[in-house]
Structure formats: structure tokens, C-alpha cells
C-alpha positions in Angstrom: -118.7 0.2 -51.7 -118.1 2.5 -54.9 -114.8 2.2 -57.0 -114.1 5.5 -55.1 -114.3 4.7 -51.9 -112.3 1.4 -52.6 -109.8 3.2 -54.2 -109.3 5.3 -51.1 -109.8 2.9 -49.0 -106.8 1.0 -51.0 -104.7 4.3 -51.2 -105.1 4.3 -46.8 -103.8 0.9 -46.5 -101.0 1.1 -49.1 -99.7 4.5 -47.4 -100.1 2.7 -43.8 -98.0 -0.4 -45.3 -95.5 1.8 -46.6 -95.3 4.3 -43.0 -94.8 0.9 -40.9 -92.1 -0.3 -43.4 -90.6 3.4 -43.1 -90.6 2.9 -39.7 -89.0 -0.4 -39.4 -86.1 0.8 -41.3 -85.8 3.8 -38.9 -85.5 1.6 -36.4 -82.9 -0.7 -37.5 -79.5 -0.1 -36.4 -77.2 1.0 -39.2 -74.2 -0.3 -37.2 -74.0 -3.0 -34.1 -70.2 -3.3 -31.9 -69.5 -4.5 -28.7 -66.3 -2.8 -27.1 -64.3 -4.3 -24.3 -62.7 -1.5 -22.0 -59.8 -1.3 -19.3 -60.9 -2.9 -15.9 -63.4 -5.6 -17.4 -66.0 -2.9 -19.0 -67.7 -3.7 -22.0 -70.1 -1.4 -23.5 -72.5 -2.6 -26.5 -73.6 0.1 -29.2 -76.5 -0.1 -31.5 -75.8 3.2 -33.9 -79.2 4.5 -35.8 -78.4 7.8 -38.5 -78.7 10.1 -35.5 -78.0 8.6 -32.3 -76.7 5.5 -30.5 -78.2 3.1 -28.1 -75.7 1.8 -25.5 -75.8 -1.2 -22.7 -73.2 -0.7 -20.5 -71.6 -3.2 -18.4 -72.7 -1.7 -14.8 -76.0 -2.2 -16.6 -77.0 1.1 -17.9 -79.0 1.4 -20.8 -78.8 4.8 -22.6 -80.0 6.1 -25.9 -78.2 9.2 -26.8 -78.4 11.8 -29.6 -75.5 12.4 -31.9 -73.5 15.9 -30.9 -71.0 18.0 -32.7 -68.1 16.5 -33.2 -64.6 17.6 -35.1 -63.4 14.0 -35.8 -65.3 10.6 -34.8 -68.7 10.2 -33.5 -69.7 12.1 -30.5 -73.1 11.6 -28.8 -74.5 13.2 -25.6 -77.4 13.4 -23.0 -78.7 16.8 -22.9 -76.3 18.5 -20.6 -73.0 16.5 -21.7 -72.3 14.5 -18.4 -72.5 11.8 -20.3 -70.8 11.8 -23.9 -69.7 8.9 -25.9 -66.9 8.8 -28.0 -66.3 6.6 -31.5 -63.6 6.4 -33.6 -63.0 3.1 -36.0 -62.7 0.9 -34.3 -62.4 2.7 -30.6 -64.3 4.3 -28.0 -64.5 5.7 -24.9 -67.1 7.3 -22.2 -67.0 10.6 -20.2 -69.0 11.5 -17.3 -70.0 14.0 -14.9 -69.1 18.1 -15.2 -65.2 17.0 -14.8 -65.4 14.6 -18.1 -64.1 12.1 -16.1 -63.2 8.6 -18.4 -65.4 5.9 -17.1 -64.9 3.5 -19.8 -61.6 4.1 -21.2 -59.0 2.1 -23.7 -62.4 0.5 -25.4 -61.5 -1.6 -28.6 -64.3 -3.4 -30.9 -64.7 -7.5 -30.0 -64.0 -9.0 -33.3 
């Protein structure tokens, strides 16, 4: 192998290192909460820069985008039946074309 062709092949590998790292990052939550909710519901939220990933406690697991929001953090599904509300430490859950609260009066777990 020339000096070339190691160097390139060294160039590959340190680019490939430095993708995976890039993507690790990416993938590591900037923010972990569990809420507890009104009637025993607890939701847990894993928030990434541009959307959240949420277990629910009728065990739904949903990743959804961030949406337009005027105050808080909004995130929806693609047709907004299902949009997640944060605030500090609050949050709530609306569903279904009415908005209807399905996990209401949510508080962190501290």
C-alpha cells in the first residue's frame, strides 16, 4: 500500500469514526422526565433537538416531531390527533379531531 492510499484509507476511517460519534450524539436525549397525570397516568418523555419520544402508560410508544408552538413545547403526529404539550415542569396530551385531554394535570416526578 502507497502513503497515498493509506492516507485515504486513514482519512475513510477517521470521517466514519467521527459520522458514528455524530450520530450517537444525535441520538441522545437532550432532556429525560417522567410525568404523573390525573387518574393514575404517567407518561415518560425522552426530548431530542427536534422531537420527543414518549411511553405512555396504556403502553403507547410514540416518537413525535416538534410543531409550532406560541409558548412551551408542542409536538404532533402528522395530522395533530395526537399533540403533546410541555411547559416547565407540566404537560398534557390531546387526542383525536375534538383535542380531547387524555393525559391531563401532568406534573414532573422529582
Amino acid at each position: 500500500m502507497s502513503n497515498r492510499q493509506f492516507s485515504l484509507a486513514r482519512l475513510a476511517v477517521v470521517g466514519f469514526a467521527s459520522l458514528m460519534t455524530q450520530q450517537a450524539l444525535a441520538e441522545t436525549p437532550t432532556a429525560v422526565a417522567k410525568f404523573a397525570c390525573h387518574d393514575g397516568k404517567t407518561i415518560d418523555a425522552s426530548f431530542y433537538a427536534d422531537s420527543v419520544n414518549l411511553k405512555l402508560s396504556d403502553g403507547r410508544s410514540l416518537k413525535l416531531p416538534q410543531a409550532m408552538s406560541g409558548s412551551g413545547a408542542r409536538y404532533a403526529n402528522k395530522d395533530e390527533s395526537l399533540v403533546f404539550w410541555n411547559k416547565g415542569d407540566t404537560a398534557f396530551i390531546t387526542e383525536g379531531a375534538d383535542g380531547k385531554e387524555t393525559y391531563s394535570g401532568c406534573v414532573v416526578v422529582k
